[in-house]
C-alpha positions in Angstrom: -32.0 13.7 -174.1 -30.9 15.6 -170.6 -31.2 18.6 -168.7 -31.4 22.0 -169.8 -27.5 22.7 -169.4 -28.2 26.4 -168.6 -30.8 25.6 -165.4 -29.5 24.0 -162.7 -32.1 22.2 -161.1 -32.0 21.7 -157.6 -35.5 22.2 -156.3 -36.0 18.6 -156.0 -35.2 14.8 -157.1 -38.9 14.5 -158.6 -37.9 16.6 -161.7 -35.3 13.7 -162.9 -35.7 12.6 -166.3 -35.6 9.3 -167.3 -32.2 8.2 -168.4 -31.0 6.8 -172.3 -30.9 3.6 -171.5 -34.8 3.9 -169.9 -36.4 5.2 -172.5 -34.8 2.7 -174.8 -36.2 0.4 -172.4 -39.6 1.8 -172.5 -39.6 1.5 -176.1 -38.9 -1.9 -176.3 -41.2 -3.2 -172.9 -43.4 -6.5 -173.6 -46.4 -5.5 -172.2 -49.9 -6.9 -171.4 -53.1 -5.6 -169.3 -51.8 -5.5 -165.8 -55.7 -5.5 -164.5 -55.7 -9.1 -165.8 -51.9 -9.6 -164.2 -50.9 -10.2 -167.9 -48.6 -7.4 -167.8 -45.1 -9.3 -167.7 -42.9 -6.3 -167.7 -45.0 -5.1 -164.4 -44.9 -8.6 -162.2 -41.3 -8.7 -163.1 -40.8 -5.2 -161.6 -43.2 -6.2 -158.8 -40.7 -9.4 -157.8 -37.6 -7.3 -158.2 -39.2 -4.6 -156.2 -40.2 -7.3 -153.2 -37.0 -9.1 -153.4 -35.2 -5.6 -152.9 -36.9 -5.1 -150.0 -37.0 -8.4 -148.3 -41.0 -8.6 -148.6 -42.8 -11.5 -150.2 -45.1 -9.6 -153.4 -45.0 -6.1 -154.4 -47.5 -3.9 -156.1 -47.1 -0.9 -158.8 -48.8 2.1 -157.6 -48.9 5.6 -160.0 -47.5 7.2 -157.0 -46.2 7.6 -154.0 -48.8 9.3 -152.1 -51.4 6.6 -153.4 -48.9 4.0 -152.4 -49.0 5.6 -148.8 -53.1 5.8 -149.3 -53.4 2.7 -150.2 -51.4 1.0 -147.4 -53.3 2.9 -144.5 -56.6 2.0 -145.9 -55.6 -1.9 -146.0 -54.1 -1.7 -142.2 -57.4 0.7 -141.1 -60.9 0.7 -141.1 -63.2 4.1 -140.9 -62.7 5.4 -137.7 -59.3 3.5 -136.7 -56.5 6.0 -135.8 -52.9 6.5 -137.4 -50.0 7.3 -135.4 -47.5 9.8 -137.8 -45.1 12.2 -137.3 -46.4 16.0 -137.6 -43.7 16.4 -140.3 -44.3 13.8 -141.8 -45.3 13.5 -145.6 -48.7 11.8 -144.8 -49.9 14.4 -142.4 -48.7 17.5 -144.4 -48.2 16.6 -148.4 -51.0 14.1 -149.3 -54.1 16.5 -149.4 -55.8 14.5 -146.1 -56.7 11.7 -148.4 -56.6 9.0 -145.5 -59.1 11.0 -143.8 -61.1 12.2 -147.2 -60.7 8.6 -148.1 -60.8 6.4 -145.7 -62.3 8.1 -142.6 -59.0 7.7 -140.8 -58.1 9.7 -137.5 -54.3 11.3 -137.6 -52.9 11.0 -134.6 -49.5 13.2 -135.1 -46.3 13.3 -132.5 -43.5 15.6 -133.0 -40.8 14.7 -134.9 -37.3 15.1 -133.5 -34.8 17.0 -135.6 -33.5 13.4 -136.2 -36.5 12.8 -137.8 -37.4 9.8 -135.1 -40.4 10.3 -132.9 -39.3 9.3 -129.5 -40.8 5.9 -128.1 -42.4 6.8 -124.7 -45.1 9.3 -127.1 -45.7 6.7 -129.2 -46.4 4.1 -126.0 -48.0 7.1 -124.5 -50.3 7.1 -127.8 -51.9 3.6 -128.0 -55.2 4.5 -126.9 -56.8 1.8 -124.4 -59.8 0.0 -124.8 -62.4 2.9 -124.6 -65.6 3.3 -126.7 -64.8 6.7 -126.2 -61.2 6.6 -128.5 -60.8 5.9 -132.1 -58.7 2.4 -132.3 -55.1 2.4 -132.5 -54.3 0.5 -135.9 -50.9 1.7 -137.6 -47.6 3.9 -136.9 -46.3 5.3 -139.8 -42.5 6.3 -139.9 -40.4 8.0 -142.7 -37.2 7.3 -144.0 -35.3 9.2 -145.4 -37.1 12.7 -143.9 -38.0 14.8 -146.3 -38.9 17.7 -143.9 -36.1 16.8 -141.1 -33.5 17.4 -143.6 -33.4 14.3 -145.3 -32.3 12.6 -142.6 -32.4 8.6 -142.7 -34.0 6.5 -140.0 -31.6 3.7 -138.3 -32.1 0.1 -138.6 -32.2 -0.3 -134.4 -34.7 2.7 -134.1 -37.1 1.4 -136.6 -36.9 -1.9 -135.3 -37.1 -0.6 -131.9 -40.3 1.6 -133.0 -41.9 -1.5 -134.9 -41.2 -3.8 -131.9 -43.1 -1.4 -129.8 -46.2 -1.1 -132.2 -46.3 -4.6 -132.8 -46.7 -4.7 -129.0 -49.5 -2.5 -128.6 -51.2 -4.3 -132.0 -50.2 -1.8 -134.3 -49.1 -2.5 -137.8 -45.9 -0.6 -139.0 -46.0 0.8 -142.3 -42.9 2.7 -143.8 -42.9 6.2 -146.0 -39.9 4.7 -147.7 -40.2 7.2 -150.9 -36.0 7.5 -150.2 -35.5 4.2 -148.9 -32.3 4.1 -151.2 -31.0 6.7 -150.0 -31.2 6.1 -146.5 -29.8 2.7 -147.4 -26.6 4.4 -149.5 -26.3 6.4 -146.2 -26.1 4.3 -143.5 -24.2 1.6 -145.6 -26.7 -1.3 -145.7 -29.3 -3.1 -147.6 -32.5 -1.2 -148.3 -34.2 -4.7 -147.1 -32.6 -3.9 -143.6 -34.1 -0.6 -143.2 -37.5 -2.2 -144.3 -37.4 -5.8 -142.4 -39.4 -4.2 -139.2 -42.1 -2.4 -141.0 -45.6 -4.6 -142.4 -45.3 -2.5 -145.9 -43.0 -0.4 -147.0 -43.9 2.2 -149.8 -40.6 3.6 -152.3 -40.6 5.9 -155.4 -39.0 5.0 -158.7 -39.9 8.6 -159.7 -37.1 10.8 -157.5 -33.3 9.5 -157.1 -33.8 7.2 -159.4 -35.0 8.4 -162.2 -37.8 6.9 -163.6 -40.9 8.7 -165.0 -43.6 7.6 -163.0 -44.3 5.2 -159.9 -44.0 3.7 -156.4 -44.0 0.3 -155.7 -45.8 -0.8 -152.1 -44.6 -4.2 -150.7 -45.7 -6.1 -148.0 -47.4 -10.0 -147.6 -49.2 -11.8 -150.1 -51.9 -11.3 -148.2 -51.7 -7.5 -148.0 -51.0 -7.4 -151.2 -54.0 -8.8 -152.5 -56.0 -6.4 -150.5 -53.9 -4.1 -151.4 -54.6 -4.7 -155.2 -58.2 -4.3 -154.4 -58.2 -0.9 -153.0 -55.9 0.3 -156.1 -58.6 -0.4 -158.4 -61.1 1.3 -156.1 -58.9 4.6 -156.0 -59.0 4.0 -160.2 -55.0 3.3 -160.2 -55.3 -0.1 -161.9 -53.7 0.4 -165.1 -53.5 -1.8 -168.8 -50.2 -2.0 -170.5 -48.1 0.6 -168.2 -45.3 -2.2 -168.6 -44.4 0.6 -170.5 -43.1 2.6 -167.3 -42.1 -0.4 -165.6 -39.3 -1.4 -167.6 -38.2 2.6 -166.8 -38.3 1.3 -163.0 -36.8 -2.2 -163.6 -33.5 0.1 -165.0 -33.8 2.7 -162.1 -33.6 -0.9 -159.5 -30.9 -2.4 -161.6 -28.8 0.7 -162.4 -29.5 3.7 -160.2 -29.3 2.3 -156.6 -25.9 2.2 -156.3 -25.2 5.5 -157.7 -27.1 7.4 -155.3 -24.0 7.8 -153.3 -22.7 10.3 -155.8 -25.5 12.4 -155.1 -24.5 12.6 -151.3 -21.0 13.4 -152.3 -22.2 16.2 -154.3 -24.9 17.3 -151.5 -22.1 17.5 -149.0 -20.1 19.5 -151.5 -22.6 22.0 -152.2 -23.2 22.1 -148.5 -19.5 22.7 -147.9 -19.5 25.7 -150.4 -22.3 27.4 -149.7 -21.1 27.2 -145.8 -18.3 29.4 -147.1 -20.3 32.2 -148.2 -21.3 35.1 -145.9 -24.9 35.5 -145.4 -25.9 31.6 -145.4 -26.3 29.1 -142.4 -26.3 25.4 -143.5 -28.2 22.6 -141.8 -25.7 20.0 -141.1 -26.8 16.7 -140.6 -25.2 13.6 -139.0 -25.8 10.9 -141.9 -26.5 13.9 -144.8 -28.3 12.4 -147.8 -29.1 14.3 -151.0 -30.8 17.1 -149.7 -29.1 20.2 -148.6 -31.4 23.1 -146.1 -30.1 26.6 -146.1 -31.1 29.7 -144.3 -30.3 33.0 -145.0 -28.9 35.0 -141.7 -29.4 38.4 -140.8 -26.5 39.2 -143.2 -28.3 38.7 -146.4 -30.6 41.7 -147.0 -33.4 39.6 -148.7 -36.4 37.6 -147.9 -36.4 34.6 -149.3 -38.8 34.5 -152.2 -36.4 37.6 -153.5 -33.3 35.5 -153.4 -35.4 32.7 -155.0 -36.3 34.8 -157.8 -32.8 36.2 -158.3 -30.9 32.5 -158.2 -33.9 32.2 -161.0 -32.8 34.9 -163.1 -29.3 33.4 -162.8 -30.5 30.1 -163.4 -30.2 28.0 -160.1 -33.8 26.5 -158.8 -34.6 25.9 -155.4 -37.6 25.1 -153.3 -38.5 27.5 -150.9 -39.5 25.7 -147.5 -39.9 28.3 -144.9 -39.1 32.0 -144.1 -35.8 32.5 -145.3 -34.9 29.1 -145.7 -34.6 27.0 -148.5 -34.6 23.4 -149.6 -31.6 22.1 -152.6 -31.6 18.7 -153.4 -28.9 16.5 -155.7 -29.7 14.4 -158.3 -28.4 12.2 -160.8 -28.8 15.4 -163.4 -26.7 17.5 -161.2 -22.6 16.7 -161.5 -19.5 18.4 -160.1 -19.7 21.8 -162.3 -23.7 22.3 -161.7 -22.7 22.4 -157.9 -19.7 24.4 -158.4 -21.9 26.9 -160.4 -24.5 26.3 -158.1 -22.4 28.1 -155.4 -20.7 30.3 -157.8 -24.3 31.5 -158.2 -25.4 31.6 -154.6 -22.7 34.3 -153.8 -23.3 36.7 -156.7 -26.8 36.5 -155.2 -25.4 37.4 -152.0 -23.4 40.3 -153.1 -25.7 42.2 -154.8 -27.6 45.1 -153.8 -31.6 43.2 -152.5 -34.7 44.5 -155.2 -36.5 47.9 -153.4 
């Protein structure tokens, strides 16, 4: 079972499918009631998922924005302030829920275009012992960057970022939903990327493939705690060893891969460079995510070209005015980006709808 063939499908990694092999997987999971920790298929996952990223227990979380929930309302108590990025997924894609929640303050920075948030405002941040000031508890960084472009966060400046926190008495906890891919991009072990942060948060749902699921990873300690406020938010589940054995295949088998995806994002970006009427973001360590802006050229808004690549069969994610976000995926090969393109510049040479 695949793709439709006729729809290319770039408007994000989230609408992978899982592959053959995990759904022949899924049919054949041992499973037990993961409330009880009974589930085996699940605490195998949840080793593989904490060995993977250098942590000592993980936790299987529906998603990721609970994962992200979840690990801000362990680190933080009601009133305690979060330090984020103001393009970050927490502050602008997870409905305010550690505020709704958890009665946590969002302190937000501005992210660079590298998708960092530059030291001295996050020293400058830590609030001092005031009654007056919500507590400093927690930094949260992102990595890759979904709205920087995809961008992946460095081993030094994460450790230099954590060191820093940890300082000031702040826990770290990493948005890692593309941790893979940052890895695949900068060359090294996802465990690298994640060794400064408390907990770390990554989604077996986008790049690699699996149906449903995050996995949060951390201490023991945190863990437990963490196990506790999963129950409370309801996202306990019975025998879901059923979609674990889905992300023990995307751990085993889709890691390495992602670097085909980057190849094809580059080549996409290097086509649609070509055409006349397009400006592409480039980036210095591109992942799988491509942003594209129409210029003054192109004699359509965006949600018209949007709706015209749709009539031709290309889906993309429209972002902001005029600009739009493509992202590779295992489901996408060569000929869906060649068409892709192909597509892009009959688009572009066609008269704009009155």
């Amino acid at each position: 079972m695949s793709f439709d063939s006729d729809v290319i499908d770039l408007r994000s990694d989230t609408v992978t499918q899982p592959t053959p092999a995990m759904r022949k997987a899924m049919a054949e999971a041992e499973v037990g009631d993961d409330v009880y920790g009974e589930d085996p298929t699940i605490n195998r996952l949840e080793a593989l998922a904490a060995e993977r990223m250098g942590k000592e227990a993980g936790l299987l979380i529906p998603s990721g924005t609970m994962g992200n929930l979840v690990a801000v309302l362990v680190h933080c108590q009601r009133g305690d302030e979060a330090i984020m990025g103001n393009l970050g997924h927490t502050f602008l894609f997870e409905a305010g829920g550690i505020a709704a929640l958890g009665g946590v303050h969002t302190h937000t920075l501005p992210n660079q275009p590298d998708g960092t948030i530059e030291l001295d405002a996050i020293r400058a941040a830590v609030r001092g012992d005031d009654i007056h000031f919500p507590n400093s508890r927690l930094l949260i960084l992102e990595n890759t960057h979904n709205r920087c472009g995809g961008i992946p966060l460095s081993v030094e400046y994460t450790e230099m970022a954590s060191e820093l926190a940890h300082q000031n008495g702040l826990k770290v906890h990493l948005d890692g939903a593309r941790i893979f891919n940052a890895a695949a991009a900068w060359g090294v072990p996802a465990s690298e990327l994640a060794a400064p942060a408390d907990s770390i948060t990554f989604c077996l749902s986008k790049g690699l493939c699996a149906p449903v699921g995050s996995l949060l990873c951390g201490t023991q300690p945190f863990i437990d705690a963490a196990r506790r406020v999963r129950k409370q938010l309801g996202g306990g589940m019975r025998q879901a060893g059923i979609l674990a054995a889905a992300g023990i295949r995307a751990l085993d088998e889709m890691t390495e891969r992602i670097k085909d995806d980057h190849r094809r994002a580059r080549a996409l970006a290097d086509g649609l460079d070509r055409l006349s009427g397009l400006a592409v973001r480039r980036a210095a360590h591109p992942t799988n995510m491509v942003f594209v802006s129409l210029t003054d050229e192109a004699a359509f808004d965006e949600r018209t070209f949007g709706a015209r690549l749709r009539e031709l069969g290309v889906l993309v994610g429209v972002v902001s005015e005029r600009t739009f976000r493509l992202v590779t995926h295992y489901w996408i090969d060569d000929d869906a980006v060649q068409q892709a393109v192909a597509r892009f510049g009959e688009v572009l040479s066609g008269e704009p709808i009155a």
